[in-house]
C-alpha positions in Angstrom: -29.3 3.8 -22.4 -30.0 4.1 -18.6 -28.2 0.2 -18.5 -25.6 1.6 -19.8 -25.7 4.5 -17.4 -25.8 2.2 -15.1 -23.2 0.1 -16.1 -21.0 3.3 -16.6 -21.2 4.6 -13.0 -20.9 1.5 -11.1 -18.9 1.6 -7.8 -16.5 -0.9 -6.4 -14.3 -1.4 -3.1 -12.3 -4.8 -2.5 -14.5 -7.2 -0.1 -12.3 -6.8 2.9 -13.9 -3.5 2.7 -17.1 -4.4 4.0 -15.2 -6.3 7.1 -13.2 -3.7 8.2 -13.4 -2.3 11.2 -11.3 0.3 13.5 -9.7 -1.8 16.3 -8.5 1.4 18.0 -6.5 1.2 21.3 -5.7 -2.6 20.6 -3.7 -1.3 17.1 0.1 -1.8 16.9 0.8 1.1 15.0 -2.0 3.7 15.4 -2.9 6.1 12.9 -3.0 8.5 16.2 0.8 9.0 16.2 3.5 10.8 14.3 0.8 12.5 11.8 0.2 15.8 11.2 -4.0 15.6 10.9 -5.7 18.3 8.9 -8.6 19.6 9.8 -11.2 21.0 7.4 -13.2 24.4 7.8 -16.3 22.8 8.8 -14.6 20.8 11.5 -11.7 23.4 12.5 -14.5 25.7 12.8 -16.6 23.4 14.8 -13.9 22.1 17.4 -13.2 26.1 17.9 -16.8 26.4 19.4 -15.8 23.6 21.9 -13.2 25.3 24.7 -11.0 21.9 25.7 -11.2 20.9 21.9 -10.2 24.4 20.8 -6.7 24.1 23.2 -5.4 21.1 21.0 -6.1 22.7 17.9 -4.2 25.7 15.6 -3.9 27.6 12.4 -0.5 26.1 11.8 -0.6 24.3 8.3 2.6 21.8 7.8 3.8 21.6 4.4 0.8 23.5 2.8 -1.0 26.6 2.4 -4.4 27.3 3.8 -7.7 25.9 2.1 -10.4 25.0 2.9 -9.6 20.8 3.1 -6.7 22.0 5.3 -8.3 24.8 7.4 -6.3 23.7 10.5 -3.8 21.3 12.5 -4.4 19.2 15.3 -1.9 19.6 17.8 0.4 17.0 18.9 2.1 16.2 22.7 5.2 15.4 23.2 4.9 12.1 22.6 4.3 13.1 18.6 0.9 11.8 19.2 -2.9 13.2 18.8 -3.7 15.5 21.6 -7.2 14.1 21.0 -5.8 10.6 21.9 -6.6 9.6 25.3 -4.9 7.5 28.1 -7.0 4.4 27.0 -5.8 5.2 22.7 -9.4 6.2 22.4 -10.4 9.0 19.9 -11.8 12.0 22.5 -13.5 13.3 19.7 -15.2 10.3 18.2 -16.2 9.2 22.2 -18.0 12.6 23.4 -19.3 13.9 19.5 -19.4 10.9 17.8 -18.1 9.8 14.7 -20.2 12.6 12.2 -18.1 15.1 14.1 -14.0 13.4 12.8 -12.3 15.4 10.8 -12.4 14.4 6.8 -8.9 13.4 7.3 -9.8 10.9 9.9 -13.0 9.5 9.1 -11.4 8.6 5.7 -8.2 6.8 6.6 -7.3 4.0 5.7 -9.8 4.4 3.4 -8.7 6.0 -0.6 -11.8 7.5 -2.7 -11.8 8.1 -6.2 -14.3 9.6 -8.4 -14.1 9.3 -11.9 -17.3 10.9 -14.1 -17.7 6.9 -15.1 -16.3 4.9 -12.3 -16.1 5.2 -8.6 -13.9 3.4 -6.7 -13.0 2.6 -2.7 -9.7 1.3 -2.0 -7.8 0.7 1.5 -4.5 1.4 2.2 -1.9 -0.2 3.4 -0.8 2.5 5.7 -3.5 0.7 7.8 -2.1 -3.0 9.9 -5.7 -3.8 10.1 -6.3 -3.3 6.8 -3.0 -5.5 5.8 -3.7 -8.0 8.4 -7.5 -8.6 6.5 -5.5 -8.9 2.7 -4.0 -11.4 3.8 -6.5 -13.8 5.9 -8.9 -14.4 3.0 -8.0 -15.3 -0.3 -10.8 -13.3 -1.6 -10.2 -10.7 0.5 -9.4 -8.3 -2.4 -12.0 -9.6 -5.1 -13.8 -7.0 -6.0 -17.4 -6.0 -5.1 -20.1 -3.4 -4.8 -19.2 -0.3 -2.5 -22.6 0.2 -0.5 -23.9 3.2 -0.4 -22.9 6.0 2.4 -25.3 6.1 5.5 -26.4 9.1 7.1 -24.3 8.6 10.4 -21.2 7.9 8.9 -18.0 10.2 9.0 -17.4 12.1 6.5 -14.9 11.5 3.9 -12.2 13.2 1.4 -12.9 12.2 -2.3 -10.1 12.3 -4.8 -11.7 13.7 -8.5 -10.3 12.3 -11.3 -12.3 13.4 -13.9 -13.0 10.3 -16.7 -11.5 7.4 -17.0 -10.9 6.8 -20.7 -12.1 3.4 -22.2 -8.8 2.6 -23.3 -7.1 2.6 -19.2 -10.1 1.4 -17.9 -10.3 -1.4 -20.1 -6.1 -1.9 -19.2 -6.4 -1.6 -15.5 -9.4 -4.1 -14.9 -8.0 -6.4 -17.4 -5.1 -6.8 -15.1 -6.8 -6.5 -12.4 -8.6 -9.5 -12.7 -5.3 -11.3 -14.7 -3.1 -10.7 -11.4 -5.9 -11.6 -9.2 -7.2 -15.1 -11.0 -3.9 -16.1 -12.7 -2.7 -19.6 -11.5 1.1 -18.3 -12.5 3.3 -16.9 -9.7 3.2 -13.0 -8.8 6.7 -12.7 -10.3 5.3 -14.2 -13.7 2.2 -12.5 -13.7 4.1 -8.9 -13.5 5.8 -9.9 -16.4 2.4 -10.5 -18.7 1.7 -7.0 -16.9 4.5 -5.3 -18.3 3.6 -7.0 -21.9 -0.2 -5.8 -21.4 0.9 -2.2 -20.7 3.5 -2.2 -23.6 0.8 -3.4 -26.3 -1.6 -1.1 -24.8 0.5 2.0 -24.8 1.5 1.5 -28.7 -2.0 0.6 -30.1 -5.4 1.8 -30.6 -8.2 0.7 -28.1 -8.2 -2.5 -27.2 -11.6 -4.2 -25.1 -11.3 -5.9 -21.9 -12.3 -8.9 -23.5 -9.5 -8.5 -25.9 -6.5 -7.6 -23.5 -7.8 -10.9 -20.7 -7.1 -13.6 -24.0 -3.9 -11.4 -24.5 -2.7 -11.8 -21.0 -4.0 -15.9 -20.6 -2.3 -16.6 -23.6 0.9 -15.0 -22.2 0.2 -17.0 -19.2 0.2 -19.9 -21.6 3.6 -18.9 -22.4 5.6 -18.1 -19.3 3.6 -21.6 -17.3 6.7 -23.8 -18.3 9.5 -20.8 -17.7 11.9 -21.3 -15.0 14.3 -19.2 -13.3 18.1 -20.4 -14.4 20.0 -18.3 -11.0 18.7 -17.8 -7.9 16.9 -14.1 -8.2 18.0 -13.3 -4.9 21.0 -12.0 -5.8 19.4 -8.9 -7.9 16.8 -8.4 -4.8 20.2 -7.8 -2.5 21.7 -5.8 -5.1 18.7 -3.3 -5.6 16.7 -3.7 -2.1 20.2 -3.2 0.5 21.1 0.5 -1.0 17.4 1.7 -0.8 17.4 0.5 2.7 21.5 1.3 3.9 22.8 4.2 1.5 19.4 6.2 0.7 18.5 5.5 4.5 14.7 5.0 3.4 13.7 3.5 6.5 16.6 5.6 9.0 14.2 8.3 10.2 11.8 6.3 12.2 14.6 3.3 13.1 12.1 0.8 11.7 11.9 -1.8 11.0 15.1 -3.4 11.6 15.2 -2.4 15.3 10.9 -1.3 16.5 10.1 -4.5 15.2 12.2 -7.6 16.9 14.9 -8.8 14.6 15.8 -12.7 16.5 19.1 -14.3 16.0 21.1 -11.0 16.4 21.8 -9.2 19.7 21.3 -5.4 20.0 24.8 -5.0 20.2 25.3 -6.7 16.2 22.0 -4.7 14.8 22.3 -1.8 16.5 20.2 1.1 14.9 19.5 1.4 11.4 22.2 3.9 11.3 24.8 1.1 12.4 23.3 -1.7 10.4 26.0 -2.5 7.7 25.6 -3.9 4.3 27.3 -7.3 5.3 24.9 -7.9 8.7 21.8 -6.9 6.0 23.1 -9.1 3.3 23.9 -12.1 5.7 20.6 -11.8 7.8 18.5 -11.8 4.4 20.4 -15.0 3.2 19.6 -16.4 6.8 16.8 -15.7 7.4 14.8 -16.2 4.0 14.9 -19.9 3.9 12.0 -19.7 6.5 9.8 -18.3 4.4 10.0 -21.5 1.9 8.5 -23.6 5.0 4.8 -24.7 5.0 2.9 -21.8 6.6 -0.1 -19.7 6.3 1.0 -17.1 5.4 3.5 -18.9 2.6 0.7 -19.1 0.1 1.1 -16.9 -3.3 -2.2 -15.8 -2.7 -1.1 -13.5 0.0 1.8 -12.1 -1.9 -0.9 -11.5 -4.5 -3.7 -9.8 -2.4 -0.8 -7.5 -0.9 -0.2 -6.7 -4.4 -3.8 -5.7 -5.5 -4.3 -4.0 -2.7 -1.6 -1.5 -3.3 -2.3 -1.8 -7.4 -5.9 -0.4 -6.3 -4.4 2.8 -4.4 -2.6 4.0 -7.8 -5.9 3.1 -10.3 -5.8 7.0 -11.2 -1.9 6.3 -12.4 -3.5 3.9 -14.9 -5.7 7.2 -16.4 -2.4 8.4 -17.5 0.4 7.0 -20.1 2.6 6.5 -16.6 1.1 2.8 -15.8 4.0 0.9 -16.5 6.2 3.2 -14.3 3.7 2.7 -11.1 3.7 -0.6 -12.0 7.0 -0.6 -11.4 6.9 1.3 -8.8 4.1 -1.0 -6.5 6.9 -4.0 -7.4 9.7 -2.2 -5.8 7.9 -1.3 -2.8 6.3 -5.0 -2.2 9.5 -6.6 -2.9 11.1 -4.2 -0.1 7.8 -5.2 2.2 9.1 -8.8 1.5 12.8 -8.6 1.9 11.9 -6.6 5.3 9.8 -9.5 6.7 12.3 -12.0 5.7 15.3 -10.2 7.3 12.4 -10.2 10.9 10.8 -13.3 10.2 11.1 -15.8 13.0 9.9 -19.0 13.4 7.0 -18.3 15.9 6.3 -15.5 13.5 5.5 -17.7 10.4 1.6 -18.3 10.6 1.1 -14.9 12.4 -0.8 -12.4 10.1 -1.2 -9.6 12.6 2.7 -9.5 12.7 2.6 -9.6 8.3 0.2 -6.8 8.9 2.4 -4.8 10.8 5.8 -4.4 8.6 3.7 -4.0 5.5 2.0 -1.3 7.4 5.8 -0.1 8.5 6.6 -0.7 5.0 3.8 1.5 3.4 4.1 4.7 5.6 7.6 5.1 5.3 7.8 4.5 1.4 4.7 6.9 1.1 6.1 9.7 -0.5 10.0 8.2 -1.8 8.8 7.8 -5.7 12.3 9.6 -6.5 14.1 6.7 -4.3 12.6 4.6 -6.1 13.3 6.0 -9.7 16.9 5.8 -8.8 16.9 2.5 -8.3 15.0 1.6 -11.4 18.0 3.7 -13.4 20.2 1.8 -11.6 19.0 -1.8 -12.9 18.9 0.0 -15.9 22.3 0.7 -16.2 23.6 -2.4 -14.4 21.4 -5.2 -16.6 20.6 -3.3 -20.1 16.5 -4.1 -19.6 14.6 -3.5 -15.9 11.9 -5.3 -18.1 13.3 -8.3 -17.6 14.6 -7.7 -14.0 11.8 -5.6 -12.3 9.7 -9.0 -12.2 12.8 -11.1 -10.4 12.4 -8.4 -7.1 9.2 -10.8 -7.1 10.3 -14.4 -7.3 
C-alpha cells in the first residue's frame, strides 16, 4: 500500500528543468516587459512597508477582480516595462531582498505547476526563450524526470489544483507522452497515431498504459511505410496565412515579421505586419522554406518533437477532461504557426542558431497565449474546406 502511495504521488518536470537558469539582462525578450505582474497579498503588502518599492506599486487589478493571488499591480514606465527593472535589466527586487521576497507571479514564470491529488507535475513554458532555446539543444531535454523537492530559499510559487487525475487520462496522456517522445516516425505521423489513441480512448472503457503504448507502436507499424502523395505545404499556406493576415494574430505587437529580421526583403516590401500582404507571405514562405531542408542542427525531428512536448506538457490538465483531442489540436496549430514563422525569418547564418529558434517560438507562444477562439476558426475552416481535419490537422506538421 504505501508503494503504491508512493507510486500514486510521484512528481515529474522535464530534464531541462533541472538546467534552467534565469539569464536576466542578457535575455532577448524579457519577461520584465509588456506584462501586467500581479502581486499577491503577502508580497503587495510586504513591498508597501518598503517607501521606493511602495511608489511602483498600486491597487489597480487589469482584467480581474481583487483576491488574494492578485492583491496588486506592479507599475509599469513608459517604456511598458517593470518599474522594478533597472538600467542594467536586473530585478531591483530580487538584488536588494533577494529572491524569497518575488512576487508568486515572478518566482514561478516560466515555470507551470500542477497538482493533482495523484500526480504532480512541473512543466516550462514556452513563453520563456531560455526555456525554448534548452528544448531544443538536447535531445533529451524533455524526457521526463523527478522534480526535486522545493528548498527553503527558493521563491515562491503559484500552483495550479486540479483535483484527481482519473486513471483512464492519466493512463492516455503518458501513453502518448512517451509514444511522441520515443517514436522513430515523423512528428506529422506520430500526431496522427495521437488522434487514433484519443479516439479509441474517448469511445471505450479504461484502457492501461501498457495497453494504449502496443496500440500506438502498432499504429506506428502501420503509418512507417505511408507517404505523402502532394506537397502538404499547400494546406499549411491555406490555414497558417489568414491566422497570421486577416485575424491579425500577430498585428498587435508587429512581430515577428518586422522585430525579428526578415533578410531577402527590404523594409520598404515588408513593411509592418499591417502592410504585409498575402502574396509577399505566401512567396516568402515558398522562398524561404527550402532552407530548412538543408543539413543543420537544428534540422533534426527531434527538435520539432521536444518543442512539441514541451507545449503538450503545459495543457496535461486538458487531458483530465474529454477535450484532449481538441488541445491536441490546438498545440498542432500553434507549432505549425511557430514553424511557418521561422521559415518565413530563417536565414542562412540563422540555421544552426538555437538562441535565435528560441526566440520566435518564445514570440510565437506569448502572442498565441490566449487566441483558442482563433484557433477554433480555423479548425472549422479545414473542416469545411476538406470534409475531415483528422486527416489534415497532422499535414500543418509535415
Amino acid at each position: 500500500m504505501n508503494n503504491q502511495k508512493k507510486l500514486d504521488n510521484v512528481s515529474f518536470q522535464p530534464k531541462l528543468g533541472s538546467e534552467f537558469q534565469c539569464v536576466a539582462e542578457k535575455c532577448a525578450l524579457s519577461c520584465c516587459v509588456g506584462w501586467n505582474v500581479a502581486l499577491d497579498k503577502d508580497t503587495y503588502r510586504q513591498y508597501k512597508k518598503d517607501a521606493d518599492l511602495a511608489q511602483k506599486i498600486t491597487k489597480k487589478i487589469y482584467g480581474s477582480s481583487r483576491s488574494s493571488q492578485a492583491f496588486g499591480t506592479i507599475k509599469k514606465n513608459a517604456r511598458g516595462e517593470c518599474s522594478m527593472l533597472t538600467p542594467e535589466g536586473l530585478c531591483s527586487v530580487q538584488k536588494s531582498l533577494g529572491e524569497r521576497a518575488l512576487s508568486k507571479t515572478c518566482g514561478t514564470f516560466p515555470r507551470v505547476n500542477f497538482h493533482f491529488h495523484n500526480l504532480n507535475i512541473r512543466s516550462f513554458t514556452q513563453e520563456c526563450p531560455e526555456v525554448a532555446r534548452l528544448t531544443v539543444t538536447s535531445e533529451d531535454a524533455m524526457n521526463l524526470v523527478d522534480r526535486p523537492k522545493a528548498k527553503k530559499d527558493e521563491s515562491r510559487q503559484f500552483t495550479f489544483l486540479c483535483g484527481s487525475f482519473s486513471s483512464k487520462e492519466k493512463n492516455l496522456f503518458f501513453a502518448l507522452y512517451n509514444f511522441v517522445n520515443t517514436s522513430s516516425l515523423p512528428l506529422w505521423k506520430k500526431i496522427i497515431a495521437a488522434r487514433s489513441a484519443i479516439s479509441t480512448v474517448n469511445g471505450s472503457a479504461i484502457l492501461s498504459e501498457e495497453h494504449l503504448s502496443a496500440m500506438l507502436f502498432e499504429k506506428q507499424l502501420e503509418l512507417s511505410s505511408a507517404e505523402l502523395d502532394f506537397d502538404p505545404a499547400l494546406i499549411q499556406m491555406e490555414s497558417l496565412v489568414p491566422l497570421i493576415i486577416e485575424r491579425s494574430l500577430l498585428n498587435d505587437t508587429n512581430i515577428p515579421l518586422t522585430l525579428l529580421e526578415i533578410n531577402g526583403m527590404t523594409d520598404e516590401e515588408t513593411g509592418s505586419n499591417n502592410d504585409i500582404s498575402e502574396k509577399q507571405l505566401l512567396e516568402l514562405f515558398i522562398k524561404k522554406r527550402g532552407l530548412l531542408f538543408r543539413p543543420s542542427k537544428l534540422n533534426k525531428d527531434w527538435v520539432w518533437t521536444n518543442l512539441f512536448l514541451s507545449h503538450f506538457l503545459t495543457i496535461v490538465d486538458d487531458f483530465n477532461s474529454r477535450h484532449a483531442l481538441l488541445a491536441l489540436d490546438f498545440l498542432v496549430l500553434q507549432q505549425a504557426l511557430l514553424k511557418f514563422i521561422y521559415i518565413c525569418t530563417l536565414t542562412p547564418h540563422k540555421m544552426d542558431d538555437p538562441n535565435y529558434l528560441g526566440l520566435v517560438s518564445a514570440v510565437v507562444a506569448r502572442k498565441t497565449k490566449a487566441c483558442r477562439p482563433t484557433f477554433k476558426r480555423t479548425l472549422e475552416d479545414l473542416r469545411s474546406k476538406h470534409g475531415n481535419e483528422s486527416a489534415i490537422v497532422p499535414l500543418l506538421m509535415a
